[in-house]
C-alpha positions as a LaTeX table, in Angstrom:
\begin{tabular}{lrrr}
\hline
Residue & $x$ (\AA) & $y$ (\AA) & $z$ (\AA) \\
\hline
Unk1 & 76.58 & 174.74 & 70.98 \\
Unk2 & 78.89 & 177.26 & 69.19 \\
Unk3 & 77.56 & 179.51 & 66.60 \\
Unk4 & 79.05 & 180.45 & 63.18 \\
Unk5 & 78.53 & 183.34 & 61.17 \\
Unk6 & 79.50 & 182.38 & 57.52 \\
Unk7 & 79.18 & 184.72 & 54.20 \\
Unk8 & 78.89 & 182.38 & 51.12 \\
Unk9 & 77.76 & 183.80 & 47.11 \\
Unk10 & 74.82 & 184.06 & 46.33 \\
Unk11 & 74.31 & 181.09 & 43.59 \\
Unk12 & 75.46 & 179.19 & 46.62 \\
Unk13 & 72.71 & 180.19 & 48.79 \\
Unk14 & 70.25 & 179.00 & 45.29 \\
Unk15 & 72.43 & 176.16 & 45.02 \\
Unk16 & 71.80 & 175.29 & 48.94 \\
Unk17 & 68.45 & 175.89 & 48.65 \\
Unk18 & 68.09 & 173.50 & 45.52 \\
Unk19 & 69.59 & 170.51 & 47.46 \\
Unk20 & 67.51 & 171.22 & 50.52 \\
Unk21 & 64.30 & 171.14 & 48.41 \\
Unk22 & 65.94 & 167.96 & 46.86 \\
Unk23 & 66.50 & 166.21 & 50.38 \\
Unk24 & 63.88 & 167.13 & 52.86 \\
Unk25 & 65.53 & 165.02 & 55.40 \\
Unk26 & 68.16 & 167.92 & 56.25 \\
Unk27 & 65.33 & 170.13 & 58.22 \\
Unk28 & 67.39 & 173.31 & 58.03 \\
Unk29 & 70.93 & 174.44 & 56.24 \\
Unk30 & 72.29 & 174.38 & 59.41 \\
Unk31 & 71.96 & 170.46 & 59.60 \\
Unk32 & 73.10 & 170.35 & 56.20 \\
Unk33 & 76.37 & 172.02 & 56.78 \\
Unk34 & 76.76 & 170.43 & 60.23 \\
Unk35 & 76.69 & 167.21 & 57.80 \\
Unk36 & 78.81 & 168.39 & 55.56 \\
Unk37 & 81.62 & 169.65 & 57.70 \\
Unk38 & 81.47 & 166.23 & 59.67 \\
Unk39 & 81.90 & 164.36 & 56.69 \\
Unk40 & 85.02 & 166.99 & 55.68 \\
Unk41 & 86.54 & 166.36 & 58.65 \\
Unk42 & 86.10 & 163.08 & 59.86 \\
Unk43 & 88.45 & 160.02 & 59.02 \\
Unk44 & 87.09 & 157.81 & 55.91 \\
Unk45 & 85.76 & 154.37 & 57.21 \\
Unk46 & 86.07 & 151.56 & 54.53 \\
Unk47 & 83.57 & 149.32 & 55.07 \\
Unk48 & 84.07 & 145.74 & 56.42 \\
Unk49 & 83.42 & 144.42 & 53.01 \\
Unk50 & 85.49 & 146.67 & 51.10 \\
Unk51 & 88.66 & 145.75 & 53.77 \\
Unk52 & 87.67 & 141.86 & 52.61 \\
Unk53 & 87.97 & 142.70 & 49.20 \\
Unk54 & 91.18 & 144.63 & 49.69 \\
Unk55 & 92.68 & 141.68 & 51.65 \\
Unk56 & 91.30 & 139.28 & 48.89 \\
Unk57 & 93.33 & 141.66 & 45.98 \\
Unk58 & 96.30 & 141.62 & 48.38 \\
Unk59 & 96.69 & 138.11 & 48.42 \\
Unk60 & 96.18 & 137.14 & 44.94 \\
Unk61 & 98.75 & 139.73 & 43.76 \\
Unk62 & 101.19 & 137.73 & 46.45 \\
Unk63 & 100.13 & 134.53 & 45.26 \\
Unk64 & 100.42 & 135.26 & 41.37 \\
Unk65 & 96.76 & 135.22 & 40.69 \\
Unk66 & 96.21 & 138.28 & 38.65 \\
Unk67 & 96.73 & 139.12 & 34.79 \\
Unk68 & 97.54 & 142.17 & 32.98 \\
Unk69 & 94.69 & 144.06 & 30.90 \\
Unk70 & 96.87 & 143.16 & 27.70 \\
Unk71 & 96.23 & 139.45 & 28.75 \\
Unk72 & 92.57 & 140.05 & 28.81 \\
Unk73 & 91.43 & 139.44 & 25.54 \\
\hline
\end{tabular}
């Protein structure tokens, strides 16, 4: 495993503190940034229901099966 030597300010060292004292499941801040930079860097996954409902919206818009907001009334 690489290493990385990082200088950050210092309210983000409080700040990073804070959140691990918040979420005691990261053990150390090196998990937590580990975490963070996998989520930065990593493709977003929509979920299987969220790709349904996308599909879903798709095909009423094709099928004429939505209104305006000025129709909602």
């Amino acid at each position: 495993m690489s290493t990385l030597n990082v200088k950050i300010p210092d309210e983000m060292e409080t700040d990073i503190q804070e959140f691990l004292d918040e979420h005691p499941h990261y053990l150390n801040k090196s998990e937590l940034v580990r975490d963070a930079v996998r989520h930065l860097i990593e493709e977003p996954r929509l979920s299987e229901r969220a790709r349904e409902d996308v599909r879903v919206s798709r095909e009423q818009i094709e099928n004429g099966d939505t209104v305006g907001l000025d129709e909602l009334e």
